[in-house]
C-alpha positions as CSV (number, residue, x, y, z in Angstrom):
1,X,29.8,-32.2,-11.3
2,X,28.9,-28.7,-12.1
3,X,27.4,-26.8,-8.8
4,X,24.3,-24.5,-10.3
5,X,24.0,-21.3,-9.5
6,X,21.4,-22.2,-6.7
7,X,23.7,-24.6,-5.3
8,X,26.8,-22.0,-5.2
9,X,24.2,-19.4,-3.6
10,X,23.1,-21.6,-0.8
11,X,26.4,-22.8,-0.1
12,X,27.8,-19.1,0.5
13,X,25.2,-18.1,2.3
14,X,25.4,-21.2,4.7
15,X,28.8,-20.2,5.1
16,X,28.2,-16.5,5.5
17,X,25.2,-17.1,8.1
18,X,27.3,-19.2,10.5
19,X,30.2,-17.1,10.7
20,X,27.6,-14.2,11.3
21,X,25.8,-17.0,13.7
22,X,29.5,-17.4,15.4
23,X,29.8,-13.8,16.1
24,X,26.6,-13.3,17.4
25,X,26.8,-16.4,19.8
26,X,29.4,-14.8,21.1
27,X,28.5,-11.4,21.3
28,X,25.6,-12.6,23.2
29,X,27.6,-15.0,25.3
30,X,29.5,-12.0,26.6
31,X,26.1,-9.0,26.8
32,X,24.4,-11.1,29.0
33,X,25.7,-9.7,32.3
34,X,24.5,-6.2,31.0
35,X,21.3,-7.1,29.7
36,X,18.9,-5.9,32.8
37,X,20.6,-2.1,32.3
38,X,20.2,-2.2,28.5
39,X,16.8,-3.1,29.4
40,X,16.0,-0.1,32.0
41,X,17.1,2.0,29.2
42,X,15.5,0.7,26.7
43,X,12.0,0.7,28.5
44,X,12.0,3.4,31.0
45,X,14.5,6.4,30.0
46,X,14.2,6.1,26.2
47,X,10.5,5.3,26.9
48,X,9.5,8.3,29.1
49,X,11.9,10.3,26.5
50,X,9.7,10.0,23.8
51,X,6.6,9.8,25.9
52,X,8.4,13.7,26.7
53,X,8.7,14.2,22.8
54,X,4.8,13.3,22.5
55,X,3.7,15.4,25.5
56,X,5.3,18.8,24.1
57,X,4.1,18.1,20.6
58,X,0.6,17.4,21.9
59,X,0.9,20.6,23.9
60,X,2.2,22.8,21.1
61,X,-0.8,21.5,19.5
62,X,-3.5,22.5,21.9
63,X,-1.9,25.9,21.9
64,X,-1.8,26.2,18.1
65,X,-5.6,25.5,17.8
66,X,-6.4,27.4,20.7
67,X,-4.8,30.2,19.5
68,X,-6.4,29.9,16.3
69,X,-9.9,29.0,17.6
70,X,-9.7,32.6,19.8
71,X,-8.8,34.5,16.6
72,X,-10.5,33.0,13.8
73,X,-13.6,32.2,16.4
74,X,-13.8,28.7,14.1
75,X,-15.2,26.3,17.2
76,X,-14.3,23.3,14.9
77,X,-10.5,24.1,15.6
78,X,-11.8,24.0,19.3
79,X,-12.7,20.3,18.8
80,X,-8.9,19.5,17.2
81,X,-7.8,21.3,20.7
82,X,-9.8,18.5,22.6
83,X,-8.4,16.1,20.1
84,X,-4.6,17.4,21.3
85,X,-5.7,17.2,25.0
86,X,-7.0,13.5,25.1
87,X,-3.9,12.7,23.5
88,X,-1.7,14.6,26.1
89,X,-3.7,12.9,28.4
90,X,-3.5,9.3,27.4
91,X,0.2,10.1,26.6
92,X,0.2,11.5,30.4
93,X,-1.0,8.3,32.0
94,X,1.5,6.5,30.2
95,X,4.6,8.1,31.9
96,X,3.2,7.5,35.0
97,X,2.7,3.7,34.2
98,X,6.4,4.0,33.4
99,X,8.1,6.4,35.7
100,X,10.3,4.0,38.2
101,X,11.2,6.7,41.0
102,X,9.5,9.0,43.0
103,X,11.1,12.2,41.4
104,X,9.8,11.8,38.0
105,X,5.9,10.6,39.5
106,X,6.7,14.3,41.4
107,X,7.2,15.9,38.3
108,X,4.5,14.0,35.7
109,X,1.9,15.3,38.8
110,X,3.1,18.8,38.8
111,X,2.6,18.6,34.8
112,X,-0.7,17.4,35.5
113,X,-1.6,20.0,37.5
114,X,-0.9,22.6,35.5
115,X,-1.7,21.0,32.4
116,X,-5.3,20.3,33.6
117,X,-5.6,24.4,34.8
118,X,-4.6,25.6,31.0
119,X,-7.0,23.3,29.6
120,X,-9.9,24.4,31.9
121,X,-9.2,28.2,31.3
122,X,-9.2,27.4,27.3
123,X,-12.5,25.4,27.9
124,X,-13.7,28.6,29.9
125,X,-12.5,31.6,27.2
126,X,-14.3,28.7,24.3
127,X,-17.9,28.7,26.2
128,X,-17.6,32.8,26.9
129,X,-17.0,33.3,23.2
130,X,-19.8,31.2,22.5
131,X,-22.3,32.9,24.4
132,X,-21.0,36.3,23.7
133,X,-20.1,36.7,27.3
134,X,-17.4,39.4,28.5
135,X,-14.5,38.4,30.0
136,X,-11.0,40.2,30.9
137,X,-8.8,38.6,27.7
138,X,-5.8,40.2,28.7
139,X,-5.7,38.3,32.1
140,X,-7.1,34.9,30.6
141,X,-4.1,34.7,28.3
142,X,-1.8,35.6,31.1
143,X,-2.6,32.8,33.3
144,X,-3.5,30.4,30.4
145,X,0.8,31.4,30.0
146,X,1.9,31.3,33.1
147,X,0.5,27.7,33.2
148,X,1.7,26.7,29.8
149,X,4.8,27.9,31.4
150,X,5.0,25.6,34.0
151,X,4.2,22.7,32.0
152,X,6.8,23.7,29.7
153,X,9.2,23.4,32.3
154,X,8.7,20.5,34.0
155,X,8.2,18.4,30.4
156,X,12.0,20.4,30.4
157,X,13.3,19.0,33.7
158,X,11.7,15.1,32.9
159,X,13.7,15.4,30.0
160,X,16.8,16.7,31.2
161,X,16.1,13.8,34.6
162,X,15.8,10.7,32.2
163,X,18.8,12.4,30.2
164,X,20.9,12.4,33.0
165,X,19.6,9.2,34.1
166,X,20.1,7.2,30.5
167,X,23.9,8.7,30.5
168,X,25.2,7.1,34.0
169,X,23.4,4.0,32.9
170,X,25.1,4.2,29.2
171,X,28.3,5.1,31.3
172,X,28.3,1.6,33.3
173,X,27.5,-0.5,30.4
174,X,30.6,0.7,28.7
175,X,32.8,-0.1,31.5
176,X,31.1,-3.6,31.7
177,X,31.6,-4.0,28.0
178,X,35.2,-2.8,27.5
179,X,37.1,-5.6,27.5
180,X,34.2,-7.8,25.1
181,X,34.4,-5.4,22.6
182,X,37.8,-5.9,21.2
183,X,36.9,-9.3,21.0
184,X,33.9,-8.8,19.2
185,X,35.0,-6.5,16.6
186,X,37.4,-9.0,15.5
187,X,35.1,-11.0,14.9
188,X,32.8,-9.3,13.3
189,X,35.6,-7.9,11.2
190,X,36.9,-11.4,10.1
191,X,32.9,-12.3,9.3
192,X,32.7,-9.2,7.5
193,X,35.8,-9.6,5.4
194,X,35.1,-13.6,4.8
195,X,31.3,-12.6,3.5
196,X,32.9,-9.7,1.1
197,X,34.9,-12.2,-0.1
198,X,32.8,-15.0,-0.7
199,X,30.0,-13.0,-2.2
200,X,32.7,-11.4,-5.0
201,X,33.8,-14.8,-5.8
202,X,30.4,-16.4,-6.6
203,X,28.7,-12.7,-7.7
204,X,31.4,-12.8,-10.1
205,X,31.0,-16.2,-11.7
206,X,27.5,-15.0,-12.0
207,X,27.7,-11.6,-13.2
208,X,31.2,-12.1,-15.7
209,X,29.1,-14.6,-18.4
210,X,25.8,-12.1,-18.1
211,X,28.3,-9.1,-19.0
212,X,29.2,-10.8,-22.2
213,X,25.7,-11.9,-23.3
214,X,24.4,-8.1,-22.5
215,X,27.3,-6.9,-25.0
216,X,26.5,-9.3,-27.3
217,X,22.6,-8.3,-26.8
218,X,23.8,-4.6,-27.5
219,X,25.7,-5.7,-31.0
220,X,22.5,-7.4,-32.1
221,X,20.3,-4.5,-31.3
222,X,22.7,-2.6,-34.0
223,X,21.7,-4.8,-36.2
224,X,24.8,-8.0,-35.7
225,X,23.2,-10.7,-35.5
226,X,26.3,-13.2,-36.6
227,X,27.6,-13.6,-33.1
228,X,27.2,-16.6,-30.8
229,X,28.0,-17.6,-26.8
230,X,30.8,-19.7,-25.5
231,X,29.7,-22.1,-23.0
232,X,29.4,-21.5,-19.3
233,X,30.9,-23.6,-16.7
234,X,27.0,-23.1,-14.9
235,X,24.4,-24.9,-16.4
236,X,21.8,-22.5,-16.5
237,X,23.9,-19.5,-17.8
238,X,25.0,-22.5,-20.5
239,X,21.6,-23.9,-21.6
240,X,20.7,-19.6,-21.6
241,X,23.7,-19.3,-24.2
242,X,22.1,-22.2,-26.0
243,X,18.8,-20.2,-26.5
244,X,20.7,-17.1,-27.2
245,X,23.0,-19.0,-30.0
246,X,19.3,-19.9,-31.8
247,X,18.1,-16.7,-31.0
248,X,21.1,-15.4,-33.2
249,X,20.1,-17.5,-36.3
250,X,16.6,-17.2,-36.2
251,X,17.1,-13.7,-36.0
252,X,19.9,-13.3,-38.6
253,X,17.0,-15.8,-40.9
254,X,14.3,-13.4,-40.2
255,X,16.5,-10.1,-41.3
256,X,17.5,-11.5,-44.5
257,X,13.5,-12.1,-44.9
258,X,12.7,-8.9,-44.0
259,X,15.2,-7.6,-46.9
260,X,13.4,-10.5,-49.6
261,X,10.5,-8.8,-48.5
262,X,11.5,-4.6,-48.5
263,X,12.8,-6.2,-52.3
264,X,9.5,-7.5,-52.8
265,X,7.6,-4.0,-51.9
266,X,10.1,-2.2,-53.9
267,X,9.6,-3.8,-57.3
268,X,6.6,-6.0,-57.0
269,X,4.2,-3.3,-55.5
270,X,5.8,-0.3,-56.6
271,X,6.0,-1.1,-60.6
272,X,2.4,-1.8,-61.1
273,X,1.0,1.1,-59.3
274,X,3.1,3.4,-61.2
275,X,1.7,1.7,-64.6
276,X,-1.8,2.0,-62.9
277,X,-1.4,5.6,-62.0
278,X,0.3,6.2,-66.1
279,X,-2.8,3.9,-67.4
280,X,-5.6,6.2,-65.3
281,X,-3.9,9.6,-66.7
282,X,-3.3,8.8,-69.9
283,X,-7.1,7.9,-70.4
284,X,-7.7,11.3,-68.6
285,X,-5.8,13.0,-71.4
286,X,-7.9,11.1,-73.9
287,X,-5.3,8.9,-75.6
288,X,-7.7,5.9,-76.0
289,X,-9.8,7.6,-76.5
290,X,-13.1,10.6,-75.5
291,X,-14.4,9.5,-72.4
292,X,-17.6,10.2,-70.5
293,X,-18.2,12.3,-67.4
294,X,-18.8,9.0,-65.4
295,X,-15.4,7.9,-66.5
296,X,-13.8,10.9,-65.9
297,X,-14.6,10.6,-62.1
298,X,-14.0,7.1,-61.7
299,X,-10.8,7.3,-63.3
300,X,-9.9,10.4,-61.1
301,X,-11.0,8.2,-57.9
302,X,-8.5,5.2,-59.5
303,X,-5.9,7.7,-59.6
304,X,-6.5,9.3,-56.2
305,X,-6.6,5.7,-54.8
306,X,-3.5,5.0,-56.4
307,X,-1.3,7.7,-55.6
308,X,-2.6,6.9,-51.6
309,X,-2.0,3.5,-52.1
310,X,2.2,4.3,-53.4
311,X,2.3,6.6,-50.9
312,X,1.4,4.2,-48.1
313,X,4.1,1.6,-50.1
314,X,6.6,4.4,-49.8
315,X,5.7,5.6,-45.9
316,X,6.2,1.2,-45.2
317,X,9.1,1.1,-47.2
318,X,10.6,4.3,-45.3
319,X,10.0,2.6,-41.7
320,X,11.1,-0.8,-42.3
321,X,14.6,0.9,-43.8
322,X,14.2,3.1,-40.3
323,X,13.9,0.4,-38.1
324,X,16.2,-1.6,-39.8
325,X,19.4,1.0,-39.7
326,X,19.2,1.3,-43.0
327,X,18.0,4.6,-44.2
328,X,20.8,7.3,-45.0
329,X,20.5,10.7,-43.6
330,X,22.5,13.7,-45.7
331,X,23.0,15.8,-42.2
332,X,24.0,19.4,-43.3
333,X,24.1,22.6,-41.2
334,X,21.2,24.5,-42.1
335,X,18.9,27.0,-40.6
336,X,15.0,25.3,-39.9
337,X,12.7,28.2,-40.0
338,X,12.9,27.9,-43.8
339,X,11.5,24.3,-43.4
340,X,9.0,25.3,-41.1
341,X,7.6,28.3,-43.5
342,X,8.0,25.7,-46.1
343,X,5.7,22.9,-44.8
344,X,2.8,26.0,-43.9
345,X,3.3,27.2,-47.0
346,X,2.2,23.4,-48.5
347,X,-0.2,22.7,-45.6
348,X,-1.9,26.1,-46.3
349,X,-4.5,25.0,-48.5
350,X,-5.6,22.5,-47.1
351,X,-5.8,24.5,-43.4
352,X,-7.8,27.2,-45.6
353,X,-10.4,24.5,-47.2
354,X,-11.6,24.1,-43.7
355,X,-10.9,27.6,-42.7
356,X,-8.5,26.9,-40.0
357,X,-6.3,29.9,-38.7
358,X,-2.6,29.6,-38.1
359,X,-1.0,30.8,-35.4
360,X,2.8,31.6,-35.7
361,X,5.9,32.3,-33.5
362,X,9.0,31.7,-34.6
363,X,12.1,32.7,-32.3
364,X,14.6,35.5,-33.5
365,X,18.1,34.1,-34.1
366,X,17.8,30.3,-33.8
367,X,20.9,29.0,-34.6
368,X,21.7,26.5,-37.7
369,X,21.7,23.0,-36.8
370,X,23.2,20.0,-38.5
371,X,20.1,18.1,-40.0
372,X,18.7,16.0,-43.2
373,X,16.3,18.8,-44.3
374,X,14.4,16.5,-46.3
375,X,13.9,14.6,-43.8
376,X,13.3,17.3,-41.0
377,X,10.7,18.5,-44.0
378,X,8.9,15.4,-43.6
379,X,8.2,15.4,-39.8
380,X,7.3,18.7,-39.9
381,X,4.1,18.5,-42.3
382,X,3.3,15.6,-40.8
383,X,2.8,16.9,-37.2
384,X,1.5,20.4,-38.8
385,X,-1.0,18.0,-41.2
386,X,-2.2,16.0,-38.4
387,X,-3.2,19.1,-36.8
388,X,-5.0,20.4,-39.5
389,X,-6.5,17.0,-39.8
390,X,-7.9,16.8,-36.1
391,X,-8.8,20.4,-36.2
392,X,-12.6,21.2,-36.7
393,X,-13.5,23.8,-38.8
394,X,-13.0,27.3,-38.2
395,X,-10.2,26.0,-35.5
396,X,-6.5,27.5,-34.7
397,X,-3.3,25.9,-34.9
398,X,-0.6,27.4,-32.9
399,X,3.3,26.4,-34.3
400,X,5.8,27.8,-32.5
401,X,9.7,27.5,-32.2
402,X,12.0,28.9,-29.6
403,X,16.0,28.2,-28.7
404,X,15.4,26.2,-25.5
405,X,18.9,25.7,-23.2
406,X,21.1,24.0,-25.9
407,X,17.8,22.6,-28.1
408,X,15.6,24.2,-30.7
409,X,11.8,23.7,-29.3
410,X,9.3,23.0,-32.1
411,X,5.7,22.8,-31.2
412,X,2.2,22.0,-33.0
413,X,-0.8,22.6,-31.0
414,X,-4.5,22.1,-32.8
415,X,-8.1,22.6,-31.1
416,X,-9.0,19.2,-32.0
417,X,-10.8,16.4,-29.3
418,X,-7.2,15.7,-27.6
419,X,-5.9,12.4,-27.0
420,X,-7.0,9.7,-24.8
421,X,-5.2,9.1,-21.8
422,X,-4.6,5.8,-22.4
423,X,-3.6,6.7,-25.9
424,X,-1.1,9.2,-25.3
425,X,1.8,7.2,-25.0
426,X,1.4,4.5,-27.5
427,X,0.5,6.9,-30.1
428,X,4.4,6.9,-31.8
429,X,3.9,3.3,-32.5
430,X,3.4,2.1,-36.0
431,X,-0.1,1.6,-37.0
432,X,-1.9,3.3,-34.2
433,X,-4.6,5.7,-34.7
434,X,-6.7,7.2,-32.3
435,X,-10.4,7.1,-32.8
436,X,-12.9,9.5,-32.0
437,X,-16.9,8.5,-31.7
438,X,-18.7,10.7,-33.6
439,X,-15.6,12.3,-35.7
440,X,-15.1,12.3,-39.5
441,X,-12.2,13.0,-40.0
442,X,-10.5,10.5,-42.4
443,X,-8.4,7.9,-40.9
444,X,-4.6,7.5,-42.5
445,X,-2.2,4.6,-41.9
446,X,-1.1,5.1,-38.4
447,X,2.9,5.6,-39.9
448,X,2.5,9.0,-39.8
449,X,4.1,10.0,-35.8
450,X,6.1,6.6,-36.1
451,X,8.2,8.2,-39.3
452,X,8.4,11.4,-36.9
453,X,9.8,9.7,-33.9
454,X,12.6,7.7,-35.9
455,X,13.7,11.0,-37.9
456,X,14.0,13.2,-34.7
457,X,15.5,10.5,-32.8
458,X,18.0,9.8,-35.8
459,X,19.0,13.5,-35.6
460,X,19.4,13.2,-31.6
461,X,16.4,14.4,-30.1
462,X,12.7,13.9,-28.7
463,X,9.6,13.7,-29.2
464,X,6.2,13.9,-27.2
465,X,2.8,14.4,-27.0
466,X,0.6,16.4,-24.3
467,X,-2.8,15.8,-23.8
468,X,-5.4,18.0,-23.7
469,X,-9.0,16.0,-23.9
470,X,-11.5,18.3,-25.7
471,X,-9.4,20.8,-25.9
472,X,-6.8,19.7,-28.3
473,X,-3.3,18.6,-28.1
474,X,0.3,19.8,-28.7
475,X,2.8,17.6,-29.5
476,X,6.6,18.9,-29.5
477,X,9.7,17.8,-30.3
478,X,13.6,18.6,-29.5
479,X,16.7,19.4,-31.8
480,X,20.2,19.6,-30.2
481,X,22.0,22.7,-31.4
């Protein structure tokens, strides 16, 4: 019978807990004859420690908003100062409940003493500020000192006392303990050695058949899906090798779909909207004959439509071969400012119909990268025509380029209506546009920053968007030199 992964889990850790249960059995067998001295250190010295530790913080306090309070005269800091004193107060009466010999009660009522005298002369300087009453500064904050002072050094000398005090205790305990200790470190080593051991041996059956199906997961996301599992001598990783083996088929059925289907687009789709487009402009140029106005425009709106609609064949054609590995990039070391003037120089008309300004700074002395320029092209009047797109009329576009570290930094900003939040990172998947009530500007086919995001991450780099809402939005990507 094959144990399950549950069953090989529980049985190591019943075996790791009751060694570990051994060890402390006996650790506790042999600690019990110092247990009343760890306890006096536990819950008077380390108690009135840090009960010490909260009394000088709560008095650095009331001295930081007193000082404050005198020179800023803000009587709201005055009401912190109280805050600090009830604090040190409560904090007080708490050492006393613990203190456990008459020299530390001496020394808790000296800080009282003195504590109590700095807070009344703070009270008193408060009130004569508030009445505008004079009063001798200079000898109010020598005496407010001197007290501090004192209370400074006798939260000192409890500290120094329950030191002392925790160290002789400490020092017993480790004579008490000597002679367990050696016994119980080799215990605890053995447990510790037996657990390491055990938890390999079963992480490892675990872990060895997962390695293999996350190299196998890594060959299929480049596109192999002709690969399959051996079985596993655990039953889930085995029925999960099952599901993985279908997964393979399915997968490798649905790929050579997808290629039926690019084959499809390509010559079903393609051929007839070229013989449309032919059709419309030969009746333009009269072969069959004069035609009216009317049909003048509606065969100019047939061709428009036409040349949108093999364009958006084309853009689906492009991303299905991206996503699939499968388009070819001719990667040549060239310079991209050319590009960049290029695409203005194509997107200037249309920036000039709605009299939008551009707004241009290229960097001096970028260096050549290796790159499809065609395809570099193509992201970069689609970024520079979305802009021009979103931008209202009579709006700036700022494009600018700059070597950054070992990258060349292209950005497109516009002073459209932004993005939406909620938009801003899902708007590099395919198909998704971002709406805007109220706007006209003419939706496209969502492909667009898609087709951007697989060329520049094809060449290397990144690609994001920043959000400005109603202010426009940049977006920017990154080309490794």
């Amino acid at each position: 019978m094959k144990l399950t992964i549950f069953s090989r889990l529980v049985i190591g850790y019943i075996i790791i807990l009751s060694l570990a249960a051994l060890a402390n059995i006996y650790s506790i067998y042999q600690l019990r004859s110092v247990n009343e001295a760890t306890r006096s250190v536990l819950e008077i010295d380390n108690r009135l420690l840090d009960l010490q530790k909260k009394l000088t913080d709560s008095l650095f306090s009331q001295m930081r908003y007193e000082k404050k309070c005198i020179v800023m005269k803000d009587y709201t800091l005055y009401d912190q100062f109280l805050v600090a004193k009830t604090d040190f107060d409560k904090n007080l009466k708490k050492a006393f409940l613990t203190a456990d010999s008459p020299r530390i009660i001496e020394l808790l009522k000296r800080v009282k003493q003195f504590q109590h005298r700095y807070q009344f002369l703070v009270g008193e300087e408060v009130e004569n500020m508030k009445k505008n009453r004079s009063y001798n500064q200079t000898l109010h904050t020598e005496k407010k000192e001197r007290n501090v002072n004192k209370v400074i050094d006798g939260l000192k000398q409890l500290e120094e006392y329950s030191k002392e005090n925790t160290y002789n205790k400490i020092k017993q305990l480790d004579i008490t303990v000597a002679q367990s200790r050696s016994v119980a470190l080799i215990m605890i080593s053995v447990t510790l050695l037996l657990g390491i051991l055990i938890s390999i041996i079963i992480t490892r059956t675990i872990t060895k058949p997962l390695s293999v199906m996350k190299r196998k997961t890594q060959e299929i996301a480049e596109g192999n899906f002709n690969i399959s599992l051996e079985q596993s001598d655990l039953p889930e990783i085995a029925e999960l090798a099952d599901a993985f083996n279908v997964m393979c088929k399915r997968l490798e059925e649905v790929d050579e779909m997808k290629s039926d289907f690019l084959s499809v687009m390509s010559h079903e789709l393609r051929t007839p909207l070229t013989s449309i487009k032919e059709g419309a402009n030969l009746l333009l140029e009269g072969v069959g004959g004069k035609i009216s106005e009317k049909q003048e425009r509606l065969l100019n709106i047939i061709a428009e439509e036409d040349k949108r609609l093999v364009n958006l064949v084309n853009s689906l054609l492009d991303l299905s071969k991206m996503e699939a590995g499968m388009m070819s990039y001719n990667y040549e070391k060239k310079d991209i400012i050319p590009l960049i003037k290029g695409a203005l120089v194509e997107i200037l008309p249309l920036a000039q119909a709605k009299k939008i300004k551009f707004k241009v700074e290229i960097g001096n002395e970028l260096p050549s990268i290796k790159m499809d320029t065609g395809m570099i092209s193509r992201a970069l009047r689609n970024l520079i025509g979305n802009a021009v797109k979103f931008t209202p009329s009579g709006g700036l576009i700022g494009v600018s380029t700059r070597l950054k570290d070992r990258w060349i930094e292209f950005s497109v900003s516009d002073t459209g209506p932004g993005i939406p939040e909620q938009d801003l990172v899902r708007i590099f998947d395919k198909y998704r546009q971002v709406g805007f009530p109220g706007s006209d500007q003419k939706k496209g086919t969502g492909l667009g920053l898609a087709i951007v995001k697989h060329i520049i991450t094809a060449h290397g780099g990144k690609v994001w968007g920043e959000n400005k809402p109603g202010a426009g939005s940049t977006f920017i990507f990154l080309l490794p030199v």
